[in-house]
KOLZA-969210 format. One record per residue (C-alpha): residue in three letters; chain; x, y, z. Coordinates in Angstrom, 2 decimals, always signed. Layout:
// KOLZA-969210
code / unit / xx / yy / zz
ALA / A / X / Y / Z
...
END
This chain:
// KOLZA-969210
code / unit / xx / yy / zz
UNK / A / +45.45 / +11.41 / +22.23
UNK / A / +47.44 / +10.82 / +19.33
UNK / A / +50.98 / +9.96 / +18.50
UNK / A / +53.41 / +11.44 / +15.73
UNK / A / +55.84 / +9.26 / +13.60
UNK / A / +57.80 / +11.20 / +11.50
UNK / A / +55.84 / +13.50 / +9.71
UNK / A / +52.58 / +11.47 / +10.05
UNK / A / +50.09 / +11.79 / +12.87
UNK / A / +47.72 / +8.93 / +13.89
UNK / A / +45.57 / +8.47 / +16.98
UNK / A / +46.24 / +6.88 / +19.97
UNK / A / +43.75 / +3.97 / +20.68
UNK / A / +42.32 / +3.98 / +23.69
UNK / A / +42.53 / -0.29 / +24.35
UNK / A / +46.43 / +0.88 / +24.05
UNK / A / +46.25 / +3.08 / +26.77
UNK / A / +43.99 / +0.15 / +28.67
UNK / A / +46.57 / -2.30 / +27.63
UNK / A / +49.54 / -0.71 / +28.73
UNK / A / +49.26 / +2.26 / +31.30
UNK / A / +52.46 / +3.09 / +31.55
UNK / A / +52.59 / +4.88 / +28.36
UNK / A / +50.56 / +7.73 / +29.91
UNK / A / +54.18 / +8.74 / +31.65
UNK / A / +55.46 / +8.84 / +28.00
UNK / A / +52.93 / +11.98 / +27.41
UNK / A / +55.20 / +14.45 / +25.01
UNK / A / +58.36 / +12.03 / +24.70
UNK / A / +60.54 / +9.64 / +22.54
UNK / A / +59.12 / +6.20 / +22.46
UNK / A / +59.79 / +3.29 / +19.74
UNK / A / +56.84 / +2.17 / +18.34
UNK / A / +56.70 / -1.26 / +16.30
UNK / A / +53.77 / -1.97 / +13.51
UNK / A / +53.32 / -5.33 / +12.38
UNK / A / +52.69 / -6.20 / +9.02
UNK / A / +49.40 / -7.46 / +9.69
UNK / A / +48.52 / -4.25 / +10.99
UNK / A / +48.92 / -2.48 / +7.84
UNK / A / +45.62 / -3.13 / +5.01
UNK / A / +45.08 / -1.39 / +1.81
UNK / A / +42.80 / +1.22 / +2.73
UNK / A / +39.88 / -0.36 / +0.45
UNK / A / +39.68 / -2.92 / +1.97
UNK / A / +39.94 / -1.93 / +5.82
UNK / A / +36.05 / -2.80 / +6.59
UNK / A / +36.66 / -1.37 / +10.22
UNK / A / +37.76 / +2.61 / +9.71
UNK / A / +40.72 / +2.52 / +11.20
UNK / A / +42.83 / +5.64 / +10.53
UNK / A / +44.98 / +5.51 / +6.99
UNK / A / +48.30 / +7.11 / +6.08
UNK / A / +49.75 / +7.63 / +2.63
UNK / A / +52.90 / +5.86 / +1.23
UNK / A / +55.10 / +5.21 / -1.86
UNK / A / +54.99 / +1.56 / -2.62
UNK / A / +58.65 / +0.50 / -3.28
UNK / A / +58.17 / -3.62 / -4.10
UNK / A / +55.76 / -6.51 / -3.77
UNK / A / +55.56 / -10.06 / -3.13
UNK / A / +53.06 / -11.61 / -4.29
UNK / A / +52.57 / -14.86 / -2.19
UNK / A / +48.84 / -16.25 / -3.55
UNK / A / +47.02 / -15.63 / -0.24
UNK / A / +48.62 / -12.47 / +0.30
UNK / A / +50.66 / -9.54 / -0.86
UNK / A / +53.90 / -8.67 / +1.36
UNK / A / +53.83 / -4.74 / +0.27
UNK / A / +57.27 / -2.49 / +1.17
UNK / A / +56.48 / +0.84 / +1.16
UNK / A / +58.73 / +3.66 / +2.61
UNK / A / +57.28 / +6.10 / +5.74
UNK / A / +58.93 / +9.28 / +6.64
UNK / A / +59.86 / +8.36 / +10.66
UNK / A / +63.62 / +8.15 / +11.67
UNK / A / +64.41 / +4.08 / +11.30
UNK / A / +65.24 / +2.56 / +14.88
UNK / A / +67.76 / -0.92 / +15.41
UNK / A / +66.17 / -3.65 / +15.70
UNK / A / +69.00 / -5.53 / +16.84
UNK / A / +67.53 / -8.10 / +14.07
UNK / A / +71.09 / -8.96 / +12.42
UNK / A / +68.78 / -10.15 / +9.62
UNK / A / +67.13 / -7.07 / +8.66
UNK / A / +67.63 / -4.62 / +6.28
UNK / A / +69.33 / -1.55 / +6.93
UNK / A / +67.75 / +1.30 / +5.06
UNK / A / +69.96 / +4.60 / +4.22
UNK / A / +68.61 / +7.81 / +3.28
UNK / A / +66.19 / +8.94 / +6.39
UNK / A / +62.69 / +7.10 / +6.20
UNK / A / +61.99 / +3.96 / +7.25
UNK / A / +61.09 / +0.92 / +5.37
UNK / A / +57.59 / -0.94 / +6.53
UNK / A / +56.13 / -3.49 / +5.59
UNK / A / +52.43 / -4.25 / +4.89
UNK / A / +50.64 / -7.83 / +4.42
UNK / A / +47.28 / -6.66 / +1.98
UNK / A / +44.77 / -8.36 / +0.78
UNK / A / +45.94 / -10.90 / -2.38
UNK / A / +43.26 / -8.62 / -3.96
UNK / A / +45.06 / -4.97 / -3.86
UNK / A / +45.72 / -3.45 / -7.00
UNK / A / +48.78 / -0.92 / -5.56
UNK / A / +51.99 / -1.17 / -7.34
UNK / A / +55.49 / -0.14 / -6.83
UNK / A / +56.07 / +3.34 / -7.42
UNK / A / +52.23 / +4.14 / -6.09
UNK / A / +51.08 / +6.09 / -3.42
UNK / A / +49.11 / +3.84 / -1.26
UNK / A / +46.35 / +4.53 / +1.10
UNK / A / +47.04 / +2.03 / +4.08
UNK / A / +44.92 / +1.50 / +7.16
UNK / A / +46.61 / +0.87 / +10.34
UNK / A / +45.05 / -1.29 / +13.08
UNK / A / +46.17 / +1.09 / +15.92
UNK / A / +44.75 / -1.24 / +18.67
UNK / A / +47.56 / -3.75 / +17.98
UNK / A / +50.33 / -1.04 / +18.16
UNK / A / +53.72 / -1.89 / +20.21
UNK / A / +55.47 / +0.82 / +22.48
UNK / A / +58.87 / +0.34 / +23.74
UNK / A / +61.13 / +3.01 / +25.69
UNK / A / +63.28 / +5.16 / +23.58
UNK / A / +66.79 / +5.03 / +25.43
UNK / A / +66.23 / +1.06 / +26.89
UNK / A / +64.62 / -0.44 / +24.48
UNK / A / +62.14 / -2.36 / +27.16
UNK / A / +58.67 / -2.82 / +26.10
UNK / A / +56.02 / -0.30 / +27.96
UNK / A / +53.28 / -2.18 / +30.26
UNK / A / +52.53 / -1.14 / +32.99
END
């Protein structure tokens, strides 16, 4: 199967479906899904194939061992409840990748960035509560 955010489509891994089979009863609906940043890799240097998306990079840190890269994804932003993050007007949403200290991308690029789908989170779109089983 496979899963649309926005305007982007990526597959649906099947150790998600394993992992939590409740989301089969979310076949065609709403759900929240979270990415962490370690689940976002410039694309070159993804050595595993997962499935890439495109983005414009908006800022870097640069932290020696890695690079904490913002870039900006066309899916509706959801609420935390995180009184610490940032709220993001205008539409997309803000993510946030952690690359390889080696990456060359730079703000105002259009990024190629794998995304480990394995490692995906699913949560219910009107509760909030995570989706299990």
């Amino acid at each position: 199967g496979s899963m649309r955010l926005g305007s982007l489509t990526l597959p649906l891994h099947p150790e998600s479906l394993q992992a939590r089979p409740a989301l089969r009863n979310y076949d065609g609906k709403k759900v929240v899904v979270g990415i962490r940043p370690e689940d976002y890799e410039d694309a070159e240097f993804d050595k595993d194939g997962h499935p890439t998306i495109s983005a414009k990079v908006t800022l870097l840190e640069a932290l020696g061992s890695e690079i904490m890269v913002h870039f900006g994804i066309d899916a509706p932003t959801v609420d935390s409840g995180d009184p610490d993050a940032v709220d993001e007007a205008g539409g997309g949403a803000n993510a946030v990748g952690r690359f390889n200290p080696r990456s060359r991308v730079k703000p105002g690029d259009t990024a190629t960035i794998a995304v480990t789908t394995e490692n995906l989170h699913f949560f219910d779109h009107d509760t909030r509560d995570a989706i299990w089983d």
